[in-house]
Backbone bond lengths (Angstrom), bond angles and torsions (degrees), N, CA, C in turn:
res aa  C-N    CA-C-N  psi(-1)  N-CA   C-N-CA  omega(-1)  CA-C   N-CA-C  phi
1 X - - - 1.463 - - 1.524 111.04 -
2 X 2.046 110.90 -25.80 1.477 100.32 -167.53 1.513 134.29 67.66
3 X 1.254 116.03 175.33 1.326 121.76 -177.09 1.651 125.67 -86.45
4 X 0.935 147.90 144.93 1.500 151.35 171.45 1.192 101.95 -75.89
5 X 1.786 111.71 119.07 1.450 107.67 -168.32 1.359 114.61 -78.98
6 X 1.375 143.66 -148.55 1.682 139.14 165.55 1.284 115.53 -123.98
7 X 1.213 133.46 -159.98 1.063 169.17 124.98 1.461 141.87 -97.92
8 X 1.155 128.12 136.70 1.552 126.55 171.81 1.398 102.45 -90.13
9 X 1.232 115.88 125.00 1.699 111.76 157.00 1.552 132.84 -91.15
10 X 1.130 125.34 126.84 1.426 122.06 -137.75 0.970 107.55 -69.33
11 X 1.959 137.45 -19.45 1.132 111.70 -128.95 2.019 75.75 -131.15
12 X 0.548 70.33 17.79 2.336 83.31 -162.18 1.302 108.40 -142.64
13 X 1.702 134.36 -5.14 1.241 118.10 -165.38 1.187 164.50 53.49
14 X 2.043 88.29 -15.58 1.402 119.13 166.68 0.987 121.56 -41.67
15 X 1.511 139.64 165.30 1.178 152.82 175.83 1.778 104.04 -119.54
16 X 1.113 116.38 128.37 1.947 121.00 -176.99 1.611 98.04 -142.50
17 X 1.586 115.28 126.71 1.198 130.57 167.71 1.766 89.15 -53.21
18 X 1.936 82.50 149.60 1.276 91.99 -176.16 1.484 119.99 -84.73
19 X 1.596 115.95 -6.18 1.432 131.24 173.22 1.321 107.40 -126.17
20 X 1.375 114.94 149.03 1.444 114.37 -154.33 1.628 83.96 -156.76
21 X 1.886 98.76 150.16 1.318 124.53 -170.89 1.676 120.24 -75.85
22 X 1.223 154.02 65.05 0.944 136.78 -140.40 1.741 118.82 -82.62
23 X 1.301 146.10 147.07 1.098 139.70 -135.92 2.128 95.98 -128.32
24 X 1.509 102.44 -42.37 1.658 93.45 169.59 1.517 111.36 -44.16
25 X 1.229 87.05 133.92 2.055 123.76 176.52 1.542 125.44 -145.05
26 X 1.343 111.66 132.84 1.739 96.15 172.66 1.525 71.78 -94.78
27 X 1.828 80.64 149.81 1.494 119.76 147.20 1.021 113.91 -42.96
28 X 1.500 135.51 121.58 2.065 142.79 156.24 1.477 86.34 -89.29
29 X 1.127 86.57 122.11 1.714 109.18 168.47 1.726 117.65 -83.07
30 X 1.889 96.16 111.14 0.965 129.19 -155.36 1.338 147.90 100.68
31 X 1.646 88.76 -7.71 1.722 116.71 176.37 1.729 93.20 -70.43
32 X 1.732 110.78 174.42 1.689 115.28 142.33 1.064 98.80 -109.09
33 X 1.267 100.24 103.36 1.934 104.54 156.92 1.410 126.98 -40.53
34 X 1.816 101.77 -17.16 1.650 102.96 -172.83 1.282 112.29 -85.70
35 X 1.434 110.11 -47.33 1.481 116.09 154.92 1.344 148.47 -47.60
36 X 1.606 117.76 -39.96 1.450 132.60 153.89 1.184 102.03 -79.02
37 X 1.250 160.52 14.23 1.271 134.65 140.13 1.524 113.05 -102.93
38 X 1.235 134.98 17.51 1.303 141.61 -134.21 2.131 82.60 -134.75
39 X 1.269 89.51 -61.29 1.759 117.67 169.88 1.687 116.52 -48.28
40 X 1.498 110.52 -36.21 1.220 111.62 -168.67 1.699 103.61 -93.67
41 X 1.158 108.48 -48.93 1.378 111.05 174.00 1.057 115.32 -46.60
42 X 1.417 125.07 -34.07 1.681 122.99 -167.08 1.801 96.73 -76.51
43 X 1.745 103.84 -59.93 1.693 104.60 158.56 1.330 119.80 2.57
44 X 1.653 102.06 -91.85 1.355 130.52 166.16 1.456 111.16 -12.61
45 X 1.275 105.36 -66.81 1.969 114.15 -168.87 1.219 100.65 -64.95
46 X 1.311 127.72 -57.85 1.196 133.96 168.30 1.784 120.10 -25.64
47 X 1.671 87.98 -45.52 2.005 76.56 175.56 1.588 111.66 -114.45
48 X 1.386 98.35 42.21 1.588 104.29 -173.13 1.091 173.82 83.51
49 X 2.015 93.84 -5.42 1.241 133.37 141.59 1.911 105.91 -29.16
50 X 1.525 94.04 125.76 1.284 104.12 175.70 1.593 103.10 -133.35
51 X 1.501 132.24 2.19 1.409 121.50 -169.07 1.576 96.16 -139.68
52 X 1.631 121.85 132.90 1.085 115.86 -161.67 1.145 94.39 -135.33
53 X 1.524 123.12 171.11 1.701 105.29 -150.21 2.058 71.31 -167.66
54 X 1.786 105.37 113.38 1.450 115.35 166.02 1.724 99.68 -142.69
55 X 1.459 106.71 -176.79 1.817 112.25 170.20 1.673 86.94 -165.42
56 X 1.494 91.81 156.91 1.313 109.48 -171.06 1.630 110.52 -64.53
57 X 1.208 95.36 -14.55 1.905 109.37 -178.81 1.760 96.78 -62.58
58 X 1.365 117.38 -52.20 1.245 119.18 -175.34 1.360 144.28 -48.46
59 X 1.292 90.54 -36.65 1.653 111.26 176.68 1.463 116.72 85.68
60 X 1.293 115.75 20.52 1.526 127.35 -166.69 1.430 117.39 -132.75
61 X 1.668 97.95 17.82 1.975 103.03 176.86 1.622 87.03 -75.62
62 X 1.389 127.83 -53.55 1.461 110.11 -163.91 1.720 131.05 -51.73
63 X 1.356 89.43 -49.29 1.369 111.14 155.58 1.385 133.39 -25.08
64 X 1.376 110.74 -66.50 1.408 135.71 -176.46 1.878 100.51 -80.78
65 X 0.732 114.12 -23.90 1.641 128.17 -179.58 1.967 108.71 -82.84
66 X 1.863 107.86 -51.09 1.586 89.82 152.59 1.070 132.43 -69.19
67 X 1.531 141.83 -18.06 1.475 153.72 -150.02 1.699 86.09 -96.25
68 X 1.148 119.35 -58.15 1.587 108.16 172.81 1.463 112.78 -61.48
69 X 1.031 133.32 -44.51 1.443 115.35 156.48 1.113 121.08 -17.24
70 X 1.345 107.74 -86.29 1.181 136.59 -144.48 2.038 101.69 -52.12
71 X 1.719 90.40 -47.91 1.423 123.98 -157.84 1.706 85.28 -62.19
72 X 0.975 132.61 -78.81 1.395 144.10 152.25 2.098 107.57 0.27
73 X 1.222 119.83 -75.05 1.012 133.66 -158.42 1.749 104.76 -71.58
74 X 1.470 111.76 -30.09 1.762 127.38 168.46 1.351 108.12 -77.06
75 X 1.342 135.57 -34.14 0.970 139.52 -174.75 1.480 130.63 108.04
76 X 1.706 109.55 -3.22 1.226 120.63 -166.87 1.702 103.99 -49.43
77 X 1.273 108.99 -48.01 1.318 125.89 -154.63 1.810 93.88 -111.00
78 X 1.356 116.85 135.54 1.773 111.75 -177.42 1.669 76.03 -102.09
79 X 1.259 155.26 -41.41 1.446 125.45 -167.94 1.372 114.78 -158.45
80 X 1.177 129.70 146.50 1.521 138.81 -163.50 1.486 102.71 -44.41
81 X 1.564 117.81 -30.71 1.663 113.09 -157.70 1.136 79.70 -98.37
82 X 1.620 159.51 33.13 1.586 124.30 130.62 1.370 104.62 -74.99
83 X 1.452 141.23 -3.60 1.703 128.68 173.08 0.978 99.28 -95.46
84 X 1.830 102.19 149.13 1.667 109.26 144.25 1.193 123.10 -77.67
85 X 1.449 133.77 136.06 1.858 110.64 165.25 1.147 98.00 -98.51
86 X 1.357 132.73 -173.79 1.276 166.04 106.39 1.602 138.50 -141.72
87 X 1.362 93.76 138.76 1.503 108.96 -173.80 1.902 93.91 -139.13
88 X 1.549 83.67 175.01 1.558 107.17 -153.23 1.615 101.75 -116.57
89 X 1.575 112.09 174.30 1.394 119.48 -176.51 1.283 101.51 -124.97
90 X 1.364 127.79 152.29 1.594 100.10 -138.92 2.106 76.90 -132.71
91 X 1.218 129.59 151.80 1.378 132.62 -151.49 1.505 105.05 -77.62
92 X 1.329 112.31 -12.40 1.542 120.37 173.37 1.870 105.73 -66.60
93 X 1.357 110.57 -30.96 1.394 109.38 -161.84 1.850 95.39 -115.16
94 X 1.104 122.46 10.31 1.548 108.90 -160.77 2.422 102.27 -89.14
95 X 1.076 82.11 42.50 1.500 97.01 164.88 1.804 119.38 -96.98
96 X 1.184 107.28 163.82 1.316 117.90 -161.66 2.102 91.91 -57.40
97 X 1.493 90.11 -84.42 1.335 105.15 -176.18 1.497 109.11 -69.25
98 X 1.514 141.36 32.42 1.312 129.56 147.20 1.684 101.30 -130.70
99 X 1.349 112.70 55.08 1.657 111.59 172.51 1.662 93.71 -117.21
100 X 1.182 104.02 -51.01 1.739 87.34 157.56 1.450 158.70 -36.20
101 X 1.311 83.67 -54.84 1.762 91.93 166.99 1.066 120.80 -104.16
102 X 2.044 121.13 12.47 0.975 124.15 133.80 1.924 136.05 -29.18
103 X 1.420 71.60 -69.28 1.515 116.31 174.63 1.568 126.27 -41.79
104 X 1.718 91.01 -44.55 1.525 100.50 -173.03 1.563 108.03 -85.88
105 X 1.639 112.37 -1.62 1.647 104.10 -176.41 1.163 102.59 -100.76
106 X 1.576 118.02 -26.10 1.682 107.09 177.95 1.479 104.77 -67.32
107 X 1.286 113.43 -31.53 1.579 97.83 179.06 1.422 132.64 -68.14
108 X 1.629 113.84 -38.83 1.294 133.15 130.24 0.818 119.81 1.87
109 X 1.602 114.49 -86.47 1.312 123.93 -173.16 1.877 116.84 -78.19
110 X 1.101 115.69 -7.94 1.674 125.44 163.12 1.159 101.05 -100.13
111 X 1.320 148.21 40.07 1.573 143.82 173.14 1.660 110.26 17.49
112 X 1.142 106.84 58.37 1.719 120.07 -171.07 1.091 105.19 -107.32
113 X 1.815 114.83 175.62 1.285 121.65 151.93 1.778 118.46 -134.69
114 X 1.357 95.16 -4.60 1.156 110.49 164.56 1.896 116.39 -125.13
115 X 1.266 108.34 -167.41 1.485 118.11 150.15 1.793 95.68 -147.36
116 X 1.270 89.71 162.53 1.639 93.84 174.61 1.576 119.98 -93.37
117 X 1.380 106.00 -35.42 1.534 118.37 154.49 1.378 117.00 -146.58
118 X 1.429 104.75 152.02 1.621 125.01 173.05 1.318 105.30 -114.30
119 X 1.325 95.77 145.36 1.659 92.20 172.90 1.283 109.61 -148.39
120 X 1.353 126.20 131.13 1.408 122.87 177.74 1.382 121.27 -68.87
121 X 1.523 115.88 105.83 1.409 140.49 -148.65 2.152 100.55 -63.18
122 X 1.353 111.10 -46.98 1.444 102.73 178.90 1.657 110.25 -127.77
123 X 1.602 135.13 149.54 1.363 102.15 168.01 1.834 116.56 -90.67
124 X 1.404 95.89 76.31 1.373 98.00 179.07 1.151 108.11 -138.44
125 X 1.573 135.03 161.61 1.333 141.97 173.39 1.216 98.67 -126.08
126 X 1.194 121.91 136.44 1.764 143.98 145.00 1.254 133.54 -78.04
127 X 1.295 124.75 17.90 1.105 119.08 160.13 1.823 100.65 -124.48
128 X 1.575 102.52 -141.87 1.480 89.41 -167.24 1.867 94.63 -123.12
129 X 1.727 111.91 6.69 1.500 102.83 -175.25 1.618 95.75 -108.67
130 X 1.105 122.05 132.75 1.507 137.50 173.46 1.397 124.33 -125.70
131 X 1.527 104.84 34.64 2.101 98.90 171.88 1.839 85.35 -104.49
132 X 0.932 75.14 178.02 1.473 123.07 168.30 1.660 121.47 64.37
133 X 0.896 116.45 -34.57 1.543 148.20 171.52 1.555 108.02 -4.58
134 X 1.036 101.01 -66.37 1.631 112.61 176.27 1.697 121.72 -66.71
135 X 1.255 112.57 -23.58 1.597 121.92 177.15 1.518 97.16 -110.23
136 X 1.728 137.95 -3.06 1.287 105.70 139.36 1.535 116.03 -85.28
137 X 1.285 133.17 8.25 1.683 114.15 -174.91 1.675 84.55 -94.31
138 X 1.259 125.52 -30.07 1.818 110.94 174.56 1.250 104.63 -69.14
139 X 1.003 136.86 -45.86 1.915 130.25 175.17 1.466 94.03 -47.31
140 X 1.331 128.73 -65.61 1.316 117.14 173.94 1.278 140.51 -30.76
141 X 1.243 104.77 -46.47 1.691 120.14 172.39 1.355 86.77 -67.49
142 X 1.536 127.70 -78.86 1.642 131.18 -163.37 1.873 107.34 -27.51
143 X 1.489 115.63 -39.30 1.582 99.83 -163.28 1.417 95.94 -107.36
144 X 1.810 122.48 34.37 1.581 125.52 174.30 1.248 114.08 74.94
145 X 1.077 137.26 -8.25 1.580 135.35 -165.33 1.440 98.84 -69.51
146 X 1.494 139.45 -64.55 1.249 144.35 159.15 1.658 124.80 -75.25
147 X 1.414 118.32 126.58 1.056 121.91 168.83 1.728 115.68 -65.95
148 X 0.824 123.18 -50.12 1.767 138.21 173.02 1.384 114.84 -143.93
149 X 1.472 104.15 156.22 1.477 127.47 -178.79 1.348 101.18 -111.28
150 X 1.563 90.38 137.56 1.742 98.83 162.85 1.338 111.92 -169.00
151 X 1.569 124.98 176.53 1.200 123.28 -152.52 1.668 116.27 -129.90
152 X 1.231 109.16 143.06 1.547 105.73 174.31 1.339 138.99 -135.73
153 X 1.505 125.68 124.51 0.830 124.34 -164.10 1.781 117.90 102.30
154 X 0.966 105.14 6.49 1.962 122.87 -177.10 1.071 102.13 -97.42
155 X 1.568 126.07 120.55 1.217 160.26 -173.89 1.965 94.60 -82.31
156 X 1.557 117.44 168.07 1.338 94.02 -166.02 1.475 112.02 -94.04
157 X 1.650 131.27 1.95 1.138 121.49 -176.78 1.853 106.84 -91.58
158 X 1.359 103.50 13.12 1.647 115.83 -161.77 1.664 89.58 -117.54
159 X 1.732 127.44 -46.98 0.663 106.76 160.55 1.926 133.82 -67.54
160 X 1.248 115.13 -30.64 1.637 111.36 167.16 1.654 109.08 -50.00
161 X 1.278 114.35 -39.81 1.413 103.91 -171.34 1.507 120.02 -64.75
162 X 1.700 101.13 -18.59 1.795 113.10 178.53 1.562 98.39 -68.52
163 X 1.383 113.21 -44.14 1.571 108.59 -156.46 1.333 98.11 -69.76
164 X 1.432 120.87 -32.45 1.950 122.66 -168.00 1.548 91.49 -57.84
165 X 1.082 128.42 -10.44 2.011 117.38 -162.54 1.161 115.10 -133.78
166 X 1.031 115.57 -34.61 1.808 116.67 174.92 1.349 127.29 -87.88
167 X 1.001 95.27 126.53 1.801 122.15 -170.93 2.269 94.84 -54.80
168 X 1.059 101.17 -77.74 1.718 116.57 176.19 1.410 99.21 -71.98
169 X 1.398 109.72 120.83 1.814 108.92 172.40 1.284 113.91 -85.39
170 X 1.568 132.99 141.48 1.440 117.56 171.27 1.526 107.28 -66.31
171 X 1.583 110.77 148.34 1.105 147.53 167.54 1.539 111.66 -61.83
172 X 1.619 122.45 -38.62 1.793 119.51 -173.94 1.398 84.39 -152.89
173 X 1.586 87.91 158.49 1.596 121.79 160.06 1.652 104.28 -116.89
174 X 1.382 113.41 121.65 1.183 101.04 164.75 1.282 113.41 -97.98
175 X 1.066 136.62 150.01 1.845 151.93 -163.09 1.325 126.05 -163.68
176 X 1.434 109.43 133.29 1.885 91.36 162.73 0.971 137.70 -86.41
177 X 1.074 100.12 118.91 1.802 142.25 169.27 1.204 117.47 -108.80
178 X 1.817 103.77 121.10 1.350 113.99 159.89 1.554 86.71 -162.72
179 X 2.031 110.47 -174.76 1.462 110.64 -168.99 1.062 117.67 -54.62
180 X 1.382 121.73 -16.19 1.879 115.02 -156.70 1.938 89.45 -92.84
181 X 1.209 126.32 -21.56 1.430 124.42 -164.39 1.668 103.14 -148.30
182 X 1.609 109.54 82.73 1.244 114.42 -164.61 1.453 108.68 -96.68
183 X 1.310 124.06 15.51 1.599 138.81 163.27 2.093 92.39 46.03
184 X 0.721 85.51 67.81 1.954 77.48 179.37 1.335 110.79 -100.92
185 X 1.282 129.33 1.55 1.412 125.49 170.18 1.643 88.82 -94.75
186 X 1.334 120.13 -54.33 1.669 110.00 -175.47 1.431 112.86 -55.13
187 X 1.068 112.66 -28.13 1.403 106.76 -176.37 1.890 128.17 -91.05
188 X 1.694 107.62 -27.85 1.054 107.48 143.93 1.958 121.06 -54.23
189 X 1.097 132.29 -52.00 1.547 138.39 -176.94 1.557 80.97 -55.44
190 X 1.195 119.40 -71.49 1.607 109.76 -137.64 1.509 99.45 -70.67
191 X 1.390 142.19 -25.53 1.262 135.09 147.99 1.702 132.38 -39.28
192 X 1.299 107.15 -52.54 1.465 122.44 157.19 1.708 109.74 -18.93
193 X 1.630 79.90 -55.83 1.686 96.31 -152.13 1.692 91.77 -84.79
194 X 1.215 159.89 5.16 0.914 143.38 -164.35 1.392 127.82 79.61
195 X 1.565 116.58 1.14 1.870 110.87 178.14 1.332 95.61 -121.58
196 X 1.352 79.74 160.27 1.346 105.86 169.86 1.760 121.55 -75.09
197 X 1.089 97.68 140.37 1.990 92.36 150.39 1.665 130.96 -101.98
198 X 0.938 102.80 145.65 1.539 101.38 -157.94 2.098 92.82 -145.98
199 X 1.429 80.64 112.44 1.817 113.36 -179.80 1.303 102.35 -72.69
200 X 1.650 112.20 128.32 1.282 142.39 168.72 1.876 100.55 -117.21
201 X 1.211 113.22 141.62 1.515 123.01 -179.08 1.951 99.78 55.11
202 X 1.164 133.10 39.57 1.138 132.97 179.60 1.655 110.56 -50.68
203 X 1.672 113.28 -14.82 1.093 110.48 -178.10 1.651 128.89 -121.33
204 X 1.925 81.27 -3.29 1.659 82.40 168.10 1.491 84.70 127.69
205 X 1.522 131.91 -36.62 1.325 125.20 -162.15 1.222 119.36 81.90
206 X 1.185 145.66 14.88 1.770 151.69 -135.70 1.657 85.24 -54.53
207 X 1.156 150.61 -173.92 1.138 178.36 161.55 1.451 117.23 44.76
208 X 1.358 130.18 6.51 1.499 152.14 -145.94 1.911 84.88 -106.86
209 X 1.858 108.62 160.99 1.562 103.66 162.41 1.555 98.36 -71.99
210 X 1.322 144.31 -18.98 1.191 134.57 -145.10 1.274 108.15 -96.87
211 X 1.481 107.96 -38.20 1.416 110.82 -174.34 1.498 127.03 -78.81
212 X 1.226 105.85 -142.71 1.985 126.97 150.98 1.282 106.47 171.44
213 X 1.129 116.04 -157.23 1.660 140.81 -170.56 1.536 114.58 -91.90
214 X 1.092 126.19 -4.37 1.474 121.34 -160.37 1.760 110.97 -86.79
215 X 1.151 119.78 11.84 1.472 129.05 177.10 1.777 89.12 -117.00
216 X 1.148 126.91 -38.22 1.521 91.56 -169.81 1.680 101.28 -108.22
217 X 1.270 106.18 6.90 1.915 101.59 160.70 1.811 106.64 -92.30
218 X 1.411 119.91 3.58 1.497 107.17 -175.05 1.321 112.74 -67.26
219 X 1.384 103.77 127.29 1.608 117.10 -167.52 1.682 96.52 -66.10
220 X 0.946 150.84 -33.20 1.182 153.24 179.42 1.892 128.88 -74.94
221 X 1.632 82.03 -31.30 2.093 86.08 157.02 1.359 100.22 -81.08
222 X 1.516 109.95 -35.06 1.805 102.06 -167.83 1.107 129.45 -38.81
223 X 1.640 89.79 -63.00 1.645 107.19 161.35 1.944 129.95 -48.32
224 X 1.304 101.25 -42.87 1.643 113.10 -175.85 1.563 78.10 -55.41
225 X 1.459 128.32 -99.78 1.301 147.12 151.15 1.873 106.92 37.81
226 X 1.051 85.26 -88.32 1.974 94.81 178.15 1.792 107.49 -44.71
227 X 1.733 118.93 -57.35 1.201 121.66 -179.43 1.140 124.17 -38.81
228 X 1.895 107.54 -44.05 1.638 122.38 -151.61 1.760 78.56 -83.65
229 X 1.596 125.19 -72.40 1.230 119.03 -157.07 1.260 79.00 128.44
230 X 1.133 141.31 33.62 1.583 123.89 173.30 1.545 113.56 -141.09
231 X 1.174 124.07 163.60 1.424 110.15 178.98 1.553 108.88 -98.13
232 X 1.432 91.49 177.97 1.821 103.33 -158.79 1.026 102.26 -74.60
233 X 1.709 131.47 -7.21 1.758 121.65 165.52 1.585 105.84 -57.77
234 X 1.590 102.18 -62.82 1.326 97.86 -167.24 1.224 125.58 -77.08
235 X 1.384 106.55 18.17 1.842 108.85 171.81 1.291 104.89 -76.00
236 X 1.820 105.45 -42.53 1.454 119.59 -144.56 1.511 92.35 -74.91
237 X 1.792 124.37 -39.20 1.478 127.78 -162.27 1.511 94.13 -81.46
238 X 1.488 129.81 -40.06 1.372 106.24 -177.53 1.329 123.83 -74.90
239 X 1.877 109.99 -25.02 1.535 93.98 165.63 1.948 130.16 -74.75
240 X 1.408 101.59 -6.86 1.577 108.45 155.54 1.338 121.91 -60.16
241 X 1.746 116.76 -49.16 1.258 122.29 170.23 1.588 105.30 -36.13
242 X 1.587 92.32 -75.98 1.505 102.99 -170.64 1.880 129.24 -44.19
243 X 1.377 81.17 -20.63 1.805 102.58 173.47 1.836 101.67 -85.43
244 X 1.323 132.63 9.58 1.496 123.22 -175.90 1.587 109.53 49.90
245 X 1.233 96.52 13.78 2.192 89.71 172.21 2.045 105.94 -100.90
246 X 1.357 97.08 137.26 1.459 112.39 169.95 1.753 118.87 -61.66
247 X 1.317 101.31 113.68 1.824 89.31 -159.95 1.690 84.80 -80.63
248 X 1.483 122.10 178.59 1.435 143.70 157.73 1.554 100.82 -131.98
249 X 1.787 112.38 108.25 1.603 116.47 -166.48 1.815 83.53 -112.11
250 X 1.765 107.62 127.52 1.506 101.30 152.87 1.321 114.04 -124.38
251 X 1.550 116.40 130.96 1.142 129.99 148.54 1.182 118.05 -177.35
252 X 2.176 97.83 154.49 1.410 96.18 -146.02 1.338 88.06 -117.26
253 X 1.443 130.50 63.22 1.193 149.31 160.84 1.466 113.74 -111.51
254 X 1.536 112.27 116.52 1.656 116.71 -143.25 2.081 103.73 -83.71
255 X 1.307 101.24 -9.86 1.902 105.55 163.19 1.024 93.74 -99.63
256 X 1.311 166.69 -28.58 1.713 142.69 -177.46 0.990 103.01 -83.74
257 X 1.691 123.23 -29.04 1.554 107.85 -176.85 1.783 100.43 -67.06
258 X 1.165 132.59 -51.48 1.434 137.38 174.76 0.774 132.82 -58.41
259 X 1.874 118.95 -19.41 1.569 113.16 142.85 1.382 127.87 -76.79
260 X 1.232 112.96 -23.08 1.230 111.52 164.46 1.774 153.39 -53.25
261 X 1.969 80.89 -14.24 1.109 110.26 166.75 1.646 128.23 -95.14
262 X 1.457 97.54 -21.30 1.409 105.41 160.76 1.018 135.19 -76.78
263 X 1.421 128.44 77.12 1.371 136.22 168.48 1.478 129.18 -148.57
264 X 1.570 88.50 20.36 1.832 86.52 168.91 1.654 116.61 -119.29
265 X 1.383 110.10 20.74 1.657 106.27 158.89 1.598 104.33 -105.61
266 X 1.426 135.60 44.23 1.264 122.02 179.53 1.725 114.09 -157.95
267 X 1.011 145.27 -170.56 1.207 114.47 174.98 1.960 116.27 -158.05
268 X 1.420 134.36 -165.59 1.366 106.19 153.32 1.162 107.29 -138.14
269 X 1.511 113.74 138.44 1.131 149.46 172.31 1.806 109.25 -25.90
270 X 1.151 128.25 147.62 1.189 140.77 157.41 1.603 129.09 -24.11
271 X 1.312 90.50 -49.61 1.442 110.44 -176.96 1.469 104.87 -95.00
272 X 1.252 114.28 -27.69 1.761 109.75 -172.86 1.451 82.15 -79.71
273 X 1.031 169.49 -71.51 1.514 151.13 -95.95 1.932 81.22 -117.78
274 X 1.509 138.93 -52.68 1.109 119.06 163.04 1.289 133.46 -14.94
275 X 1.734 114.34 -52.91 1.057 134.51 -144.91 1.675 93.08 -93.70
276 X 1.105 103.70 -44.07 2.333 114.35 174.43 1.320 82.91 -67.32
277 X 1.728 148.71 -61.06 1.402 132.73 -170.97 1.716 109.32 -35.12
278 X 1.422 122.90 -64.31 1.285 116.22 -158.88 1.588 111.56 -99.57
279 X 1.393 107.08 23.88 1.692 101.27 157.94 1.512 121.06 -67.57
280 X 1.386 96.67 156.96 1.806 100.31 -162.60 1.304 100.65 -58.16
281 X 1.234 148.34 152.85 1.237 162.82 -174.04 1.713 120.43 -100.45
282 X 1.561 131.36 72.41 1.707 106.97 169.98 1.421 102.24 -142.19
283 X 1.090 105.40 157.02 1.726 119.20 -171.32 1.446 98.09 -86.04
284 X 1.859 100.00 130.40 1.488 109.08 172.54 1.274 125.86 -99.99
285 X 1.047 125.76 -20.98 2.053 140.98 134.55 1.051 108.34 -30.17
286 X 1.477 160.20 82.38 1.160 153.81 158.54 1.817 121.85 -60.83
287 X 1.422 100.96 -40.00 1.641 128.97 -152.87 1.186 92.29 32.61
288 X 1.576 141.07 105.77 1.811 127.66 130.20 1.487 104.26 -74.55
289 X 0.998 129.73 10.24 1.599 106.62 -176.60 1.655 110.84 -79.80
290 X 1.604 91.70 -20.91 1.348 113.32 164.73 1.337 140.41 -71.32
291 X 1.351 113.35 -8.02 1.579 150.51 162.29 1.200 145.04 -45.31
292 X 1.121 150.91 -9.22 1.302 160.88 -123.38 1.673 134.20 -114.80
293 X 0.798 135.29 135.23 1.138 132.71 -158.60 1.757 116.73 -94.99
294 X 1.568 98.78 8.41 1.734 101.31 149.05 1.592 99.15 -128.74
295 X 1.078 114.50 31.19 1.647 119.48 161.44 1.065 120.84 -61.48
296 X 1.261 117.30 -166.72 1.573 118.40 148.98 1.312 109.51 -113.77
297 X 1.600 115.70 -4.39 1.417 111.53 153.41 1.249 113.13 -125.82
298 X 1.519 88.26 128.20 2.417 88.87 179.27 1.554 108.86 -117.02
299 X 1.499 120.54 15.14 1.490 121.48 144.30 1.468 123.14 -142.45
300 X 1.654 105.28 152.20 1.434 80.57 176.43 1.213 135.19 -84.55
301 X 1.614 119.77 28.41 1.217 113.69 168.27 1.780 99.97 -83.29
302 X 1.156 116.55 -36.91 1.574 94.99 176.87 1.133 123.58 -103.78
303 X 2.172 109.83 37.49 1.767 104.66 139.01 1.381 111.26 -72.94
304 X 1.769 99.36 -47.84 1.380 92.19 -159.66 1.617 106.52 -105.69
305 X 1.318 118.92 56.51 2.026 132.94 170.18 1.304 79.87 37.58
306 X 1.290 130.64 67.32 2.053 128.54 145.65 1.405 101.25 49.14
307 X 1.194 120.20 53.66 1.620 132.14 -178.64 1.426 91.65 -135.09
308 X 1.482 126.93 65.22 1.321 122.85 -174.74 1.742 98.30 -119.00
């Protein structure tokens, strides 16, 4: 299977596997979510997952925080700095003076002392005070707590407005990305600018409220898919590779996690990556909950700057 190659991040120097473990789950009613996700992560390390991807929204910093334990104490792992973490700041806390003690519970609750990146999970606030926010996640970086900042879910006229103000630029945008919604205007800008993009639901999400099926019924991976000998996950993650975007793959099914990793001895063809070019194009993330008409956004063309 081999190693998961990296990345440099431009703005931090860091190094981040280019596929990363993702930790969002609905609850199965009657499962322990603390335990099956506690179980999968260790999995994960086990087949070489080195970049793990939670937010305090999730409910899976604790989780992911025993599994490094644990992972640590078996030996899988000789020391915390072969992982990446990251977790998020969640819009309830994205105030000046509560990015801190944001901060200090995900770590808390990940038995950390760092994170490798933070990223501000929506560009929205829920309450009604909005300074400071962004010059405490650089105080953050400043006293080591975060290795890099970055952002998620920022459309690109939301991201320009970060760069007009911040001293430290984020390093990634995470977004959804996969074939059906290949963000290629965000991703040309956000290259320009020095970040990365980094894919959340790269596969559609199949079983999530957010998602559905319409990335792994596309008659057009199907086909790529059948030719290569591979399935339509790993079409979709190697043509991300091949796109220079950081995928985030979840599942805690212990052969998908291991195919999922198979996709960097093989490649796609000229014509197959044509053929992912001219699939129909629409975003399946909508968020309206985010919507509102005493918001600060009352359509979703101006959550996502008419990039819908």
């Amino acid at each position: 299977m081999g190693s998961i190659p990296d990345c440099v991040l431009r703005w931090s120097g860091q190094r981040m596997p280019v596929v990363g473990f993702g930790t969002a789950s609905e609850i199965v009613e009657g499962s322990d979510f603390f335990t099956v996700t506690k179980q999968a992560v260790l999995q994960a390390i086990k087949l070489g997952y080195r970049h793990f991807d939670t937010a305090s929204l999730y409910g899976s910093e604790q989780p992911l925080g025993e599994a490094i334990v644990e992972a640590l104490s078996l030996g899988l792992i000789k020391s915390r700095n072969e992982l990446f973490i990251t977790s998020k700041l969640w819009c309830t806390q994205a105030y000046g003076d509560l990015v801190l003690p944001a901060l200090k519970t995900s770590l808390q609750n990940l038995k950390l002392d760092y994170l490798d990146l933070y990223l501000i999970h929506w560009p929205i606030c829920l309450k009604q005070r909005k300074e400071g926010f962004r010059a405490a996640m650089e105080d953050c970086q400043r006293l080591g707590l975060i290795k890099s900042i970055g952002l998620s879910n920022f459309a690109c006229k939301k991201v320009a407005d970060i760069l007009s103000i911040v001293k430290i630029p984020p390093v990634v945008n995470q977004v959804e990305l996969n074939p059906l919604w290949q963000q290629k205007k965000l991703k040309d800008f956000c290259h320009v600018n020095g970040i990365l993009l980094q894919a959340y639901s790269p596969l559609g999400a199949v079983g999530t409220k957010w998602g559905s099926n319409r990335v792994m019924e596309c008659e057009v991976l199907k086909e790529i898919a059948k030719v290569k000998g591979k399935t339509v996950a790993q079409v979709c993650l190697r043509w991300a590779y091949e796109e220079g975007v950081i995928v985030i793959v979840k599942s805690f099914n212990a052969e998908r996690m291991k195919q999922n990793l198979e996709i960097m001895d093989w490649s796609l063809s000229e014509d197959e990556l044509k053929m992912i070019q001219h699939i129909p194009q629409s975003r399946g993330v909508q968020a309206e909950a985010f919507v509102s008409e005493n918001g600060p956004f009352k359509t979703l063309e101006e959550l996502w700057d008419g990039e819908i």
